[in-house]
C-alpha positions as CSV (number, residue, x, y, z in Angstrom):
1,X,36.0,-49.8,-51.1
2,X,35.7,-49.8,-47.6
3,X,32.6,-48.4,-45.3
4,X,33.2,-45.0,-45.0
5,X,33.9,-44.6,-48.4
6,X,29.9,-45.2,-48.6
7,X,27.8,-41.5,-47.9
8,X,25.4,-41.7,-44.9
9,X,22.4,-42.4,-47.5
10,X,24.6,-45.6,-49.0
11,X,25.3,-47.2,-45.8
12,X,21.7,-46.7,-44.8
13,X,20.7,-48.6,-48.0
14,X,23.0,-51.4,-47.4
15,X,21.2,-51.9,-43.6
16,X,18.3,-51.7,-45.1
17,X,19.2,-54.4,-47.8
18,X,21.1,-56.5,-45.1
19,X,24.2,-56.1,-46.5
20,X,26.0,-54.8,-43.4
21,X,24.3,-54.7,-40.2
22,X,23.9,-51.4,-38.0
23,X,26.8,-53.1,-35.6
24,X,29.5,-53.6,-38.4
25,X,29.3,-49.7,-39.5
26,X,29.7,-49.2,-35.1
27,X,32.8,-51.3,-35.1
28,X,33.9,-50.0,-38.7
29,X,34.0,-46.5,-37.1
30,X,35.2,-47.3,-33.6
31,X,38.4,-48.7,-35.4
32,X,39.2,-45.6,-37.1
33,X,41.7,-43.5,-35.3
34,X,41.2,-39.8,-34.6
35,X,43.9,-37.7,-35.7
36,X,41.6,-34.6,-35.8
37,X,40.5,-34.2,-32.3
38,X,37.1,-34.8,-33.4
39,X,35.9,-36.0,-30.1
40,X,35.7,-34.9,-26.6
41,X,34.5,-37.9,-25.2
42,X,34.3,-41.4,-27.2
43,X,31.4,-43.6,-26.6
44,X,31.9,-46.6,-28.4
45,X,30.6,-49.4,-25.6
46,X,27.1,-47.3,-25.9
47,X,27.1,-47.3,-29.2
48,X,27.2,-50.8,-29.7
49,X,24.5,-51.5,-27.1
50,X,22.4,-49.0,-29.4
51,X,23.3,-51.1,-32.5
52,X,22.7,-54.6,-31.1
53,X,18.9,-53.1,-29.8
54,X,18.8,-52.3,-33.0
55,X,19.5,-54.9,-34.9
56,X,17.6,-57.2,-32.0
57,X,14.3,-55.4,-32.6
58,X,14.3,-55.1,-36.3
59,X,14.1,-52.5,-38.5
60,X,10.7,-50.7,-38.0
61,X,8.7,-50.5,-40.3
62,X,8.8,-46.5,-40.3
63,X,12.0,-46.0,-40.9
64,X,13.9,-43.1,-41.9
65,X,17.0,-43.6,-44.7
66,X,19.3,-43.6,-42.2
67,X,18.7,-45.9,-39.5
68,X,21.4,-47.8,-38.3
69,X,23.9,-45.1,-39.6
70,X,25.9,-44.1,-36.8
71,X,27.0,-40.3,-35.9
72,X,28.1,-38.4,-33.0
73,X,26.7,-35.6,-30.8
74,X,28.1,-32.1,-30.3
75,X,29.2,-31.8,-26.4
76,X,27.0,-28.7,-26.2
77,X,24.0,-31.4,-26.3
78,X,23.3,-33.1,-22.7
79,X,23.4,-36.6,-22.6
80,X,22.4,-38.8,-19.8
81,X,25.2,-40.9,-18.1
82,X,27.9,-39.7,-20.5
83,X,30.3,-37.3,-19.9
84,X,29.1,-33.4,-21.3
85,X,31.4,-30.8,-20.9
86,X,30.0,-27.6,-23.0
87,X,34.0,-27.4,-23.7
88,X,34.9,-26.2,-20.4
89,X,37.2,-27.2,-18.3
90,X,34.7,-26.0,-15.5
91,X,32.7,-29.0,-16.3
92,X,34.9,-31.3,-17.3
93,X,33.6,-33.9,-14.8
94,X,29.8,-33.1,-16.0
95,X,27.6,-36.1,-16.2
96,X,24.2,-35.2,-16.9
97,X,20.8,-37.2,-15.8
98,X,18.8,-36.4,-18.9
99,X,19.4,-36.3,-22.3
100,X,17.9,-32.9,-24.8
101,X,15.6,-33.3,-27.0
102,X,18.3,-33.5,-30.0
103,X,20.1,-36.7,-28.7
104,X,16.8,-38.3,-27.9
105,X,15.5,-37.6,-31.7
106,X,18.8,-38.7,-33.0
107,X,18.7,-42.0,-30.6
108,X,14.9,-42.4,-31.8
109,X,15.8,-42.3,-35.5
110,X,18.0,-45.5,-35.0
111,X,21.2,-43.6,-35.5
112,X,24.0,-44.7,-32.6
113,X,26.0,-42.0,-31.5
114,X,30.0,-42.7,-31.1
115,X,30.6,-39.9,-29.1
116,X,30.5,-36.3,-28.1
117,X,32.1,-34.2,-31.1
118,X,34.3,-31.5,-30.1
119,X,33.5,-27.3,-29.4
120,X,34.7,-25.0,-27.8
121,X,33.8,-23.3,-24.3
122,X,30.0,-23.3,-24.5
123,X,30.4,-23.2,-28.2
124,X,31.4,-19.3,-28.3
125,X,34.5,-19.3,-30.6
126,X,35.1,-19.8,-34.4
127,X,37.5,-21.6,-34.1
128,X,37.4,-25.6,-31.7
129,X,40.7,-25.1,-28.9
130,X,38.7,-26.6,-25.9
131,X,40.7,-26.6,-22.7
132,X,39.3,-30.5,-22.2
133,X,41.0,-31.8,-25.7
134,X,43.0,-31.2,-28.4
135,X,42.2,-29.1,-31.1
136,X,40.0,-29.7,-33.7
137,X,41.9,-29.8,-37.0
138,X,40.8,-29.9,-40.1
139,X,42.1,-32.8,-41.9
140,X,43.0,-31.1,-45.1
141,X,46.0,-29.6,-43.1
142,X,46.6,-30.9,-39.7
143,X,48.4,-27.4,-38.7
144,X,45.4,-25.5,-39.5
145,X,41.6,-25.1,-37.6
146,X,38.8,-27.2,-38.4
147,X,36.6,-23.7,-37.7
148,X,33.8,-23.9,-34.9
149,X,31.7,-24.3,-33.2
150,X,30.8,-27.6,-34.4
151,X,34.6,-28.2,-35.0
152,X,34.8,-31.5,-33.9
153,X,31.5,-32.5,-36.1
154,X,33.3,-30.8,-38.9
155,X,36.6,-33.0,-38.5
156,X,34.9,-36.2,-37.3
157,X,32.9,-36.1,-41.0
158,X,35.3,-34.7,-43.4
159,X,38.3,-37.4,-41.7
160,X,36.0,-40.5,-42.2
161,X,35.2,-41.0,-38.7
162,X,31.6,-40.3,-39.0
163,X,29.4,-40.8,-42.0
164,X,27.4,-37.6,-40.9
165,X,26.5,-35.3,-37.6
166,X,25.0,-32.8,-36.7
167,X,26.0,-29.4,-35.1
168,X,24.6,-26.0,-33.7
169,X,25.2,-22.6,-35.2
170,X,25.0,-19.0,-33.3
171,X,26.5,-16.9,-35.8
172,X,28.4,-19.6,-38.3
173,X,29.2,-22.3,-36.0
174,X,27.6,-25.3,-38.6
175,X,29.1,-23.2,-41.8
176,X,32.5,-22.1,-40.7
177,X,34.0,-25.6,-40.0
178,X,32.1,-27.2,-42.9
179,X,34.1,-24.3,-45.5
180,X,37.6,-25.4,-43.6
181,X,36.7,-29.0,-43.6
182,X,35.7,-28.6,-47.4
183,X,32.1,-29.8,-46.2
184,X,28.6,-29.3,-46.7
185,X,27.3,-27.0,-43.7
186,X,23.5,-26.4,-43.5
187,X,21.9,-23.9,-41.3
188,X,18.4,-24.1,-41.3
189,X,15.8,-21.4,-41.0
190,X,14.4,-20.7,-37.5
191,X,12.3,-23.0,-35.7
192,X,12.9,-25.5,-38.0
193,X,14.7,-27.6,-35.4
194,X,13.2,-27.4,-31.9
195,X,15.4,-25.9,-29.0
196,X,13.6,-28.0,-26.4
197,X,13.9,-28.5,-23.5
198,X,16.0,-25.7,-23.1
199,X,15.9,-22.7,-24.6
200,X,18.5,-21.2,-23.7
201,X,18.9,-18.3,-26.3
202,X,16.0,-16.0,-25.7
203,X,17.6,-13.5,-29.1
204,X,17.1,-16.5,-31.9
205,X,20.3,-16.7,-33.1
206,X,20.9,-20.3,-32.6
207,X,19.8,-23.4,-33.8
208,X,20.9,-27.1,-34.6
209,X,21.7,-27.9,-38.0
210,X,24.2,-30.7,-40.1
211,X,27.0,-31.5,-40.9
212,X,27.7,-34.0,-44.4
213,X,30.2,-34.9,-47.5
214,X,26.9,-34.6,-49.8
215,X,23.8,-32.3,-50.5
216,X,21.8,-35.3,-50.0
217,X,23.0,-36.3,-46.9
218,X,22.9,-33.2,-45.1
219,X,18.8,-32.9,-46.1
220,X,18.0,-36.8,-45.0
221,X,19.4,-35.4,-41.2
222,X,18.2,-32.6,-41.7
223,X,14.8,-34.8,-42.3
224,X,15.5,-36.6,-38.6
225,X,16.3,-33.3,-37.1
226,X,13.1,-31.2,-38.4
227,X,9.9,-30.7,-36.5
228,X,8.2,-28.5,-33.3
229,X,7.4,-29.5,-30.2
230,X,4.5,-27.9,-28.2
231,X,6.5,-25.4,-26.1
232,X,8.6,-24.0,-28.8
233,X,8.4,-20.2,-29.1
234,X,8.8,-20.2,-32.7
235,X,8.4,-22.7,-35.8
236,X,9.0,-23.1,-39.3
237,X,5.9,-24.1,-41.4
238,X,6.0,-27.6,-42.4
239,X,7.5,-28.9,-46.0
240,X,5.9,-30.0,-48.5
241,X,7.5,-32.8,-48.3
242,X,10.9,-34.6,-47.3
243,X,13.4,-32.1,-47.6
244,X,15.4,-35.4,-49.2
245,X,12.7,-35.6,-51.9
246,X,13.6,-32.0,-52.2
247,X,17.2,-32.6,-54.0
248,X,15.1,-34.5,-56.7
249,X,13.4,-31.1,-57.6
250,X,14.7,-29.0,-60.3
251,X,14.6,-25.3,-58.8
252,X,14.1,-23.7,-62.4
253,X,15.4,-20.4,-63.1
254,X,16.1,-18.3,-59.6
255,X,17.3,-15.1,-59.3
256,X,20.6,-14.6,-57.0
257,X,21.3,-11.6,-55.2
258,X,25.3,-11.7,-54.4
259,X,27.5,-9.5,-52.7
260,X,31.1,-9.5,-51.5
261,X,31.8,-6.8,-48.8
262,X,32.3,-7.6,-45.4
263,X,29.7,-7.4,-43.3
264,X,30.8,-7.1,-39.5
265,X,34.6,-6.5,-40.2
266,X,36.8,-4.0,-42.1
267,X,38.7,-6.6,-43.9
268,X,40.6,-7.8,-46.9
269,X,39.3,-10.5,-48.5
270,X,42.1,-13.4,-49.5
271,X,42.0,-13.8,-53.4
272,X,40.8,-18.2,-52.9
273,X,37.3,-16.6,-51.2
274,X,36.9,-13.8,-54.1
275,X,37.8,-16.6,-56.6
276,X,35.4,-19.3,-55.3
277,X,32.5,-16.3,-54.6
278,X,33.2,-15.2,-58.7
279,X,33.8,-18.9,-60.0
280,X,30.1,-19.9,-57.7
281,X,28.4,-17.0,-59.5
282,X,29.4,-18.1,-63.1
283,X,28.7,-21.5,-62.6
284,X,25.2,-20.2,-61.1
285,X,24.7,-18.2,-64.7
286,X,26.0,-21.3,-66.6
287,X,23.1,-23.2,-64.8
288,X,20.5,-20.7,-66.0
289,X,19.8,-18.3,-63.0
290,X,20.0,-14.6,-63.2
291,X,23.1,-13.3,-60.6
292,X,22.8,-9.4,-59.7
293,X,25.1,-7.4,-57.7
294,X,23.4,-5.8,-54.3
295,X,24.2,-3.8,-51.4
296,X,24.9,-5.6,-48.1
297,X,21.8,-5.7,-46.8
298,X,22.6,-5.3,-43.1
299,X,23.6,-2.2,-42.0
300,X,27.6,-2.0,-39.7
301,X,24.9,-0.6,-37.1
302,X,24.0,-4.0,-36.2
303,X,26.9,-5.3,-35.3
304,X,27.1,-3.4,-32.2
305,X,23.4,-4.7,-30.9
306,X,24.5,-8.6,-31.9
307,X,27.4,-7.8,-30.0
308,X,25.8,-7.0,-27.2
309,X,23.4,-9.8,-27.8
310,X,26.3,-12.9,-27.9
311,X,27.7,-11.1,-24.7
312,X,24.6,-11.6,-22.7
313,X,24.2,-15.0,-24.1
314,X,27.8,-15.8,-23.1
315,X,26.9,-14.5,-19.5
316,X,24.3,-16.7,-19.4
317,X,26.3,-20.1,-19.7
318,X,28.0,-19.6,-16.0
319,X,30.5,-22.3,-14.4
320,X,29.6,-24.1,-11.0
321,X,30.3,-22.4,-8.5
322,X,34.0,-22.3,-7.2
323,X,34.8,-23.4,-11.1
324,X,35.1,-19.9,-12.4
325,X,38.5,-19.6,-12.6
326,X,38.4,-22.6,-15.1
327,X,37.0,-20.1,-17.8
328,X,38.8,-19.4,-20.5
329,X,40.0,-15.4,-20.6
330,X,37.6,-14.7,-23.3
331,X,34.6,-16.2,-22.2
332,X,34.9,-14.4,-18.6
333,X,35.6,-11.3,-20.7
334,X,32.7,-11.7,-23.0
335,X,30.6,-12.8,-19.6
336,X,31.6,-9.3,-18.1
337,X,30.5,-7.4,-21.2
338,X,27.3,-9.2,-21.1
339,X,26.9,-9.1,-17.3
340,X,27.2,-5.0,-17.9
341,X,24.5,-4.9,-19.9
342,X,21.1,-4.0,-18.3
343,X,17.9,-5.2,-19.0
344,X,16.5,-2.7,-20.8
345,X,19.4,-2.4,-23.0
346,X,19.5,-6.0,-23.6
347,X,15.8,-5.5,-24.9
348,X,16.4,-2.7,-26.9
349,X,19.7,-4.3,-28.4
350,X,17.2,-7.4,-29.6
351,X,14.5,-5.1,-30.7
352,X,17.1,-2.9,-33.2
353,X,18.2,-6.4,-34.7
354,X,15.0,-7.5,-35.4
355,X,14.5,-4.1,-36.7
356,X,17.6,-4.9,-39.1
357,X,16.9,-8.5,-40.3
358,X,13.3,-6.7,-41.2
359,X,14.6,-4.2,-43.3
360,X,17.4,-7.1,-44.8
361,X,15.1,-9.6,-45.2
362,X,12.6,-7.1,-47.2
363,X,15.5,-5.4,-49.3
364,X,16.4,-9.2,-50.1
365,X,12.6,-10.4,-51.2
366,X,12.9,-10.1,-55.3
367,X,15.7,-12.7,-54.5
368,X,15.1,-16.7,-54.5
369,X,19.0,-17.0,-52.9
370,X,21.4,-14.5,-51.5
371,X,25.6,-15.6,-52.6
372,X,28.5,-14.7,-50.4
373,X,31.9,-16.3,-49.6
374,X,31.7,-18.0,-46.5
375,X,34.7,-17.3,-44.7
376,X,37.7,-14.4,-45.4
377,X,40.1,-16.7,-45.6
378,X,41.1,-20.6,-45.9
379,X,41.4,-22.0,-42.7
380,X,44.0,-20.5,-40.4
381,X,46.7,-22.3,-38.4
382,X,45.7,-23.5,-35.2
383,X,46.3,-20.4,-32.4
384,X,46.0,-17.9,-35.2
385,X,42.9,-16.6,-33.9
386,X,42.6,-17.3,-30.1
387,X,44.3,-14.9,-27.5
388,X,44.3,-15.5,-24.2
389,X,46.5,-12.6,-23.3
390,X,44.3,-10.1,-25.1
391,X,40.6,-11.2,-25.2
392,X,39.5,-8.4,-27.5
393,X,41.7,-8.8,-30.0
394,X,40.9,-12.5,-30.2
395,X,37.2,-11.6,-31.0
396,X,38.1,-9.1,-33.1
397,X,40.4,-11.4,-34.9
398,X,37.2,-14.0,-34.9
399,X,35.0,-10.8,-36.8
400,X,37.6,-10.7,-39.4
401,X,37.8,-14.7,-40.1
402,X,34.1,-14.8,-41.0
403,X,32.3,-11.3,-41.8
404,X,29.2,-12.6,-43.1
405,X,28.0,-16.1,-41.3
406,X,26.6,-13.9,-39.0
407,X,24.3,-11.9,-40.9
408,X,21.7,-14.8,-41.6
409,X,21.6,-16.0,-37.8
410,X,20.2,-12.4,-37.6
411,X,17.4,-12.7,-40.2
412,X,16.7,-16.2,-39.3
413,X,17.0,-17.0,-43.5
414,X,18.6,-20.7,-44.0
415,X,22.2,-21.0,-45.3
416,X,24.5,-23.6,-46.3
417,X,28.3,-23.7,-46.9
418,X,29.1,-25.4,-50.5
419,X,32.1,-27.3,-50.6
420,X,33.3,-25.8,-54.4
421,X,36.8,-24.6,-54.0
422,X,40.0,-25.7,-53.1
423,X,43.4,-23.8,-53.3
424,X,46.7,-24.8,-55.0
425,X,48.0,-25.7,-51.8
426,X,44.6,-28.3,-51.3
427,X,42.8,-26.1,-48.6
428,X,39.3,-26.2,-48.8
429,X,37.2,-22.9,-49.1
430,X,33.3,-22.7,-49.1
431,X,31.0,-20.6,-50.7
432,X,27.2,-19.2,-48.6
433,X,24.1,-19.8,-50.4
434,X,21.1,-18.3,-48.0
435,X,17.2,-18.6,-48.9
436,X,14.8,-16.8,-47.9
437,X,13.0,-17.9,-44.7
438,X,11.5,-21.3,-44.7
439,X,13.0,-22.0,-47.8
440,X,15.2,-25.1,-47.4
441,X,13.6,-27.2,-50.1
442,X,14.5,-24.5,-52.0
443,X,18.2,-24.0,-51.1
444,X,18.3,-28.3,-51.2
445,X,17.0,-28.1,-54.4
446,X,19.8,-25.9,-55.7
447,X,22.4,-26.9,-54.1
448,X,22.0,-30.5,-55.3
449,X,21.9,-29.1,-58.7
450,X,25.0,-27.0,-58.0
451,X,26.8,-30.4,-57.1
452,X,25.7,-32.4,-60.2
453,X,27.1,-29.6,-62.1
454,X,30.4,-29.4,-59.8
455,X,30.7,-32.1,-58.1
456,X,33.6,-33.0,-55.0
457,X,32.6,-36.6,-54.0
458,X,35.9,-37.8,-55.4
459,X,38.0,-34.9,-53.1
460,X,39.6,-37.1,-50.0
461,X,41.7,-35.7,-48.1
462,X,45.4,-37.0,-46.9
463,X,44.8,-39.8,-44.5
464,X,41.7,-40.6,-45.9
């Protein structure tokens, strides 16, 4: 068995036994080669000055379960004196001063970073083609995406390369990849992971997240990740307790609402998506919770308002000056549409969504947990849905990939992308299971019990 055979929560157990040190799982790593395009920009010399601190001061005696486990940090996250190019080519020189608030947590927690994980420009698309680096591919199928925006994440965990990382998700970015890299994707409810210092996205769409082979895993980072800082403009309440603990918890009988129709898009759905949505729900049933049928919850009205929304937000992730031409075609058209937009519209467009996830979130309160497929499709070849030639079509091709990821960055609910599917040809599909908000003990709780019953540690993919 070699290391990376070991989940995040095993390798932190052998540091914490002495068994390897945080420098031998570093150099384990740093020998693998990526044949994903999980990274933009490797940082292997920095991550073994982070493990040798490490191991030179000791373990402290407040350590979390995953110290000394080493991961990577999406390049939408600055980091001082390394490289950060938002996945432009218009920074693709960028070196930033200062470091967010994520990295620093993530350095805090004892976790050494081996390098910037791959998105693309400013994290917009579904799919990781950054200008600065190969694609991100999922490793499943090397032809084929490994989704986006936390692509590279996606790849870098599901190929071995990283034990765990996390990502950021807008409107599916954490769960997209993590269904075509046959992952666990976990988007957490709002404010449960501080946006400082930033800010930068004034509607509440976004918000960090993780990235993991295992239930378990994805709660422990989700445990480094969690808390508030005194400027944020919005927080979860705290858990009750570890949201680790919380896959220890049985969640007793639930009620699921499910539904299947598209949300944003007007599209067929391939039969691998219906058949792991139908095969979730009986398995759900077999485990002793009451599935019902709804109606989508979200009206086709919204989609017009979060439109307008993701096109202000993409107008407000500008190149340098003088680098504009370096934008890809669809970002400068999206940056037009948003740039068009007045203020008052843009203020009205946010009010009408908030009046949607309202109206969704209170049609969807008799329900402990709302099931959906998570994408439309398996994962796509790689140029299947970008278009340089034809912007709009690219984002409506994007739409029609994944119709429902969306719909729970507008209510602010937590979802997670189960890894419990694969078709004949070995492609990976996922399957949505969203709480309702501030619920991720909850959802942890179930969907540790979904992968007892179901379990995919033994799936490795070629290469492995």
């Amino acid at each position: 068995m070699s290391l990376h055979d070991l989940t995040a929560l095993e390798q932190g157990d052998a540091v914490r036994r002495g068994e390897v040190s945080p420098l031998e799982l570093v150099e384990h790593y740093a020998g693998r080669a990526d044949a994903v395009g999980a990274f933009i920009t490797p940082t292997h010399e920095q991550a073994r000055d982070h493990a040798r601190r490490l191991t030179g001061a000791g373990r402290p005696a407040d350590a979390g379960p995953l110290w000394g486990v080493p991961t990577g940090i999406k390049d939408l996250h600055p980091t001082a004196g390394v490289r950060t190019t938002f996945g432009s080519a218009a920074y693709d020189d960028f070196v930033p001063d200062a470091s967010d608030d994520l990295v620093l947590t993530v350095e805090a927690a004892g976790m050494p970073s081996l390098g910037k994980t791959s998105t693309p420009e400013f994290g917009s698309p579904c799919y990781t083609e950054p200008d600065v680096a190969p694609p991100a591919v999922t490793p499943w199928d090397t032809t084929r995406t490994a989704g986006g925006s936390s692509g590279g994440a996606a790849a870098a965990v599901a190929a071995g390369l990283l034990p765990v990382a996390p990502g950021s998700d807008g409107g599916g970015s954490i769960r997209i990849p993590a269904s075509c890299c046959g992952l666990v994707g976990l988007k957490p409810t709002r404010g449960r992971i501080s946006g400082a210092p930033r800010y930068g996205d004034p509607v509440g769409l976004a918000t960090a997240g993780t990235l993991a082979r295992s239930v378990r895993d994805a709660a422990a980072l989700l445990d480094v990740l969690a808390g508030r800082r005194v400027g944020d403009p919005f927080w979860a309440p705290e858990p009750s307790g570890s949201f680790l603990d919380a896959c220890d918890r049985e969640p007793g009988r639930l009620r699921v609402a499910r539904f299947i129709t598209p949300v944003i898009a007007d599209v067929d759905v391939h039969p691998s998506s219906m058949t792991a949505w139908d095969d979730a729900s009986r398995l759900l049933e077999a485990l002793g919770h009451e599935v019902e049928d709804v109606p989508v919850p979200i009206p086709r009205e919204a989609v017009a308002d979060f439109e307008t929304c993701w096109a202000v937000l993409t107008a407000l992730s500008p190149a340098p000056p003088g680098r504009e031409d370096r934008l890809r075609p669809l970002t400068r058209w999206l940056g037009g549409l948003g740039h068009a937009v007045s203020g008052p519209d843009f203020g009205l467009a946010i009010g009408r969504l908030r009046q949607h996830a309202a109206a969704a979130l209170t049609a969807l309160a008799p329900y402990d947990v709302v099931l959906t497929p998570t994408l439309a499709s398996p994962p796509v070849e790689v140029g299947a849905l970008r278009d340089d030639a034809d912007p709009a079509h690219d984002f409506a091709a994007q739409k029609a990939f994944t119709p429902w990821t969306s719909a729970w960055n507008v209510t602010g609910m937590p979802a997670m992308s189960l890894p419990l599917h694969w078709t004949d040809g070995g492609l990976p599909i996922g399957v949505m299971v969203a709480a309702r908000p501030a619920e991720e003990e909850l959802l942890l709780s179930l969907a540790a019990q979904v992968e007892a019953a179901a379990p995919w540690a033994d799936r490795r993919p070629p290469g492995w």
